[in-house]
C-alpha positions, 0 to 999 in steps of 0.5 A: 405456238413456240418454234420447235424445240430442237436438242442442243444440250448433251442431255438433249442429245441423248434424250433425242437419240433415246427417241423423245422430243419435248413439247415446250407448249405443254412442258412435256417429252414425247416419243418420235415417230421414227423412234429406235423403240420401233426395230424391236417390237414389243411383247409381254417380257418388256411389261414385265421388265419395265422397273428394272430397264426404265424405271418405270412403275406402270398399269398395262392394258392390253387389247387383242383383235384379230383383223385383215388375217393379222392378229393385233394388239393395241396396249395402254399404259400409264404410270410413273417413269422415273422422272415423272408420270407418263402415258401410251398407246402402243398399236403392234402387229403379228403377222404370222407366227415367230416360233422362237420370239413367241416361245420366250419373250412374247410368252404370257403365262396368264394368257398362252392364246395371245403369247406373241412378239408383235411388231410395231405397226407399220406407216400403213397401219398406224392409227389416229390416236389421241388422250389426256393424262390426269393426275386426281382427276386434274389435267396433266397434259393431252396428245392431239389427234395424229396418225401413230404407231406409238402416242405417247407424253411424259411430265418430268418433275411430279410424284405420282402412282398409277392408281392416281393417273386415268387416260382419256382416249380415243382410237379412230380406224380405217373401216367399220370392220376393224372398229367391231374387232377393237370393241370386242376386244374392249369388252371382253375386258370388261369396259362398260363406258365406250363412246363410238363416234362413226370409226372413233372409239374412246373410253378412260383408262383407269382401273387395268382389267388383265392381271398386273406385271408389276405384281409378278411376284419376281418384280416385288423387290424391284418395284419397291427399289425402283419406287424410292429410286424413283422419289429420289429423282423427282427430289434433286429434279425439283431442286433445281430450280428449273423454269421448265422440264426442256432437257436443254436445261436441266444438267447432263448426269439425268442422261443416265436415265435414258441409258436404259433404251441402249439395247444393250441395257435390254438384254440382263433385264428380259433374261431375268424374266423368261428365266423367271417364267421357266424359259431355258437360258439357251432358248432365252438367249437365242431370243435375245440374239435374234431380237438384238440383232446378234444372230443373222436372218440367214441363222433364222432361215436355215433353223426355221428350214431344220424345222420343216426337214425334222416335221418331215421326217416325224 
């Protein structure tokens, strides 16, 4: 094993701030457990917006459960993200109902029982997750056991599709109780090939079941802009010459990329899509303050308090 890898470069920098490490054992970028990405949650719009804020091109698998009186969603995703391809496992909690996160960013217009804003797991509810990522059925790289909120890897440098990527995974969980709710779950997708090994779950993800985001009719233009984007950068990546993808070495203007996980790159992308999805463009942007920090939770408290009084008085 290598010493650990620590950020030197300005591009390495940015790349931590964004909340990735580098695997120099596997060449590959990782997320970090303590990673920005997990103030903000995670709903349907983020799938939706995924091409125009990360230039990501993604399959999205999605499993909903409800366990210990929470409502769970653990979603899959592979596919390419701007420099090369990648795969994640995502495990986010709905503790109670969001009346204005729910409405707009966490509305699915193809599946309104399990329209939420989720947050990410807490310390408590992480799980051991693991996977391997192949590209035509060869080995990319693979995540080893750990406990998790968000697992994932990512191989800069190589062209792929996500119909050329499947996901090897397993789960494991805490009882025999929350490991029938995730089954279920899976099988109500459509997954025949589960293996259960005591509380682990493991099957491949390669074929998503649930309707795509990327095929959305207001992403097409997108995702074929982001898709030429994308082949341009694996291009004047692979020109340099590299030994390695370490984001110490690589030169300070592929930082851009990174950009896009500044929460202030969010807000036009997931306007678009809950426009796109009818939403009005003041309960839209009220989501947004109250996701990007803008608006207080005193404002939060005092509008869910109006509600109660107005139900009152109906």
């Amino acid at each position: 094993m290598t010493a650990e890898w620590k950020p030197e470069s300005n591009l390495a920098k940015i790349v931590y701030e964004a909340g990735f490490k580098y695997d120099p054992d596997q060449d590959i970028l990782f997320s970090r457990r303590d990673a920005r990405q997990r103030r903000f949650g995670y709903a349907y719009a983020y799938d939706v917006a995924a091409p125009a804020i990360i230039s990501a091109i993604i399959d999205c698998e999605p499993f909903f459960f409800i366990y210990d009186d929470k409502h769970w969603m653990i979603e899959l995703w592979k596919g390419h993200y701007g420099l090369g391809p990648g795969g994640e496992i995502g495990v986010y909690v709905s503790p109670r109902p969001d009346p204005i996160l729910d409405a707009t960013i966490g509305h699915r217009p193809h599946d309104p029982d399990n329209g939420k804003f989720f947050v990410c797991a807490k310390d408590s509810e992480r799980l051991q997750m693991s996977f391997t990522l192949n590209c035509n059925g060869t080995s990319l790289f693979s995540r080893e056991p750990q406990m998790h909120w968000w697992l994932t890897g990512f191989k800069w440098g190589i062209l792929s599709t996500p119909e050329q990527l499947t996901m090897d995974l397993k789960i494991g969980f805490p009882n025999g109780v929350m490991k029938e709710q995730f089954i279920l779950a899976v099988d109500r997708a459509g997954y025949d090939n589960i293996q259960i090994d005591g509380n682990t779950v493991g099957f491949t993800f390669a074929r998503p079941t649930t309707k795509q985001p990327r095929f959305d009719p207001m992403c097409a233009s997108v995702v074929e802009t982001v898709r030429k984007n994308n082949a341009e950068r694996v291009w004047r990546f692979s020109q340099l010459g590299l030994p390695n993808s370490d984001p110490n070495l690589a030169p300070a203007h592929f930082g851009a990329y990174f950009d896009a996980y500044r929460k202030n790159r969010m807000r036009k992308p997931l306007l678009d899509v809950m426009q796109g999805h009818n939403i009005a463009k003041r309960e839209a942007n009220k989501a947004l303050n109250v996701l990007l920090g803008s608006e207080t939770p005193w404002a939060r408290i005092i509008d869910f308090c109006k509600r109660i009084i107005a139900s009152f008085k109906g």
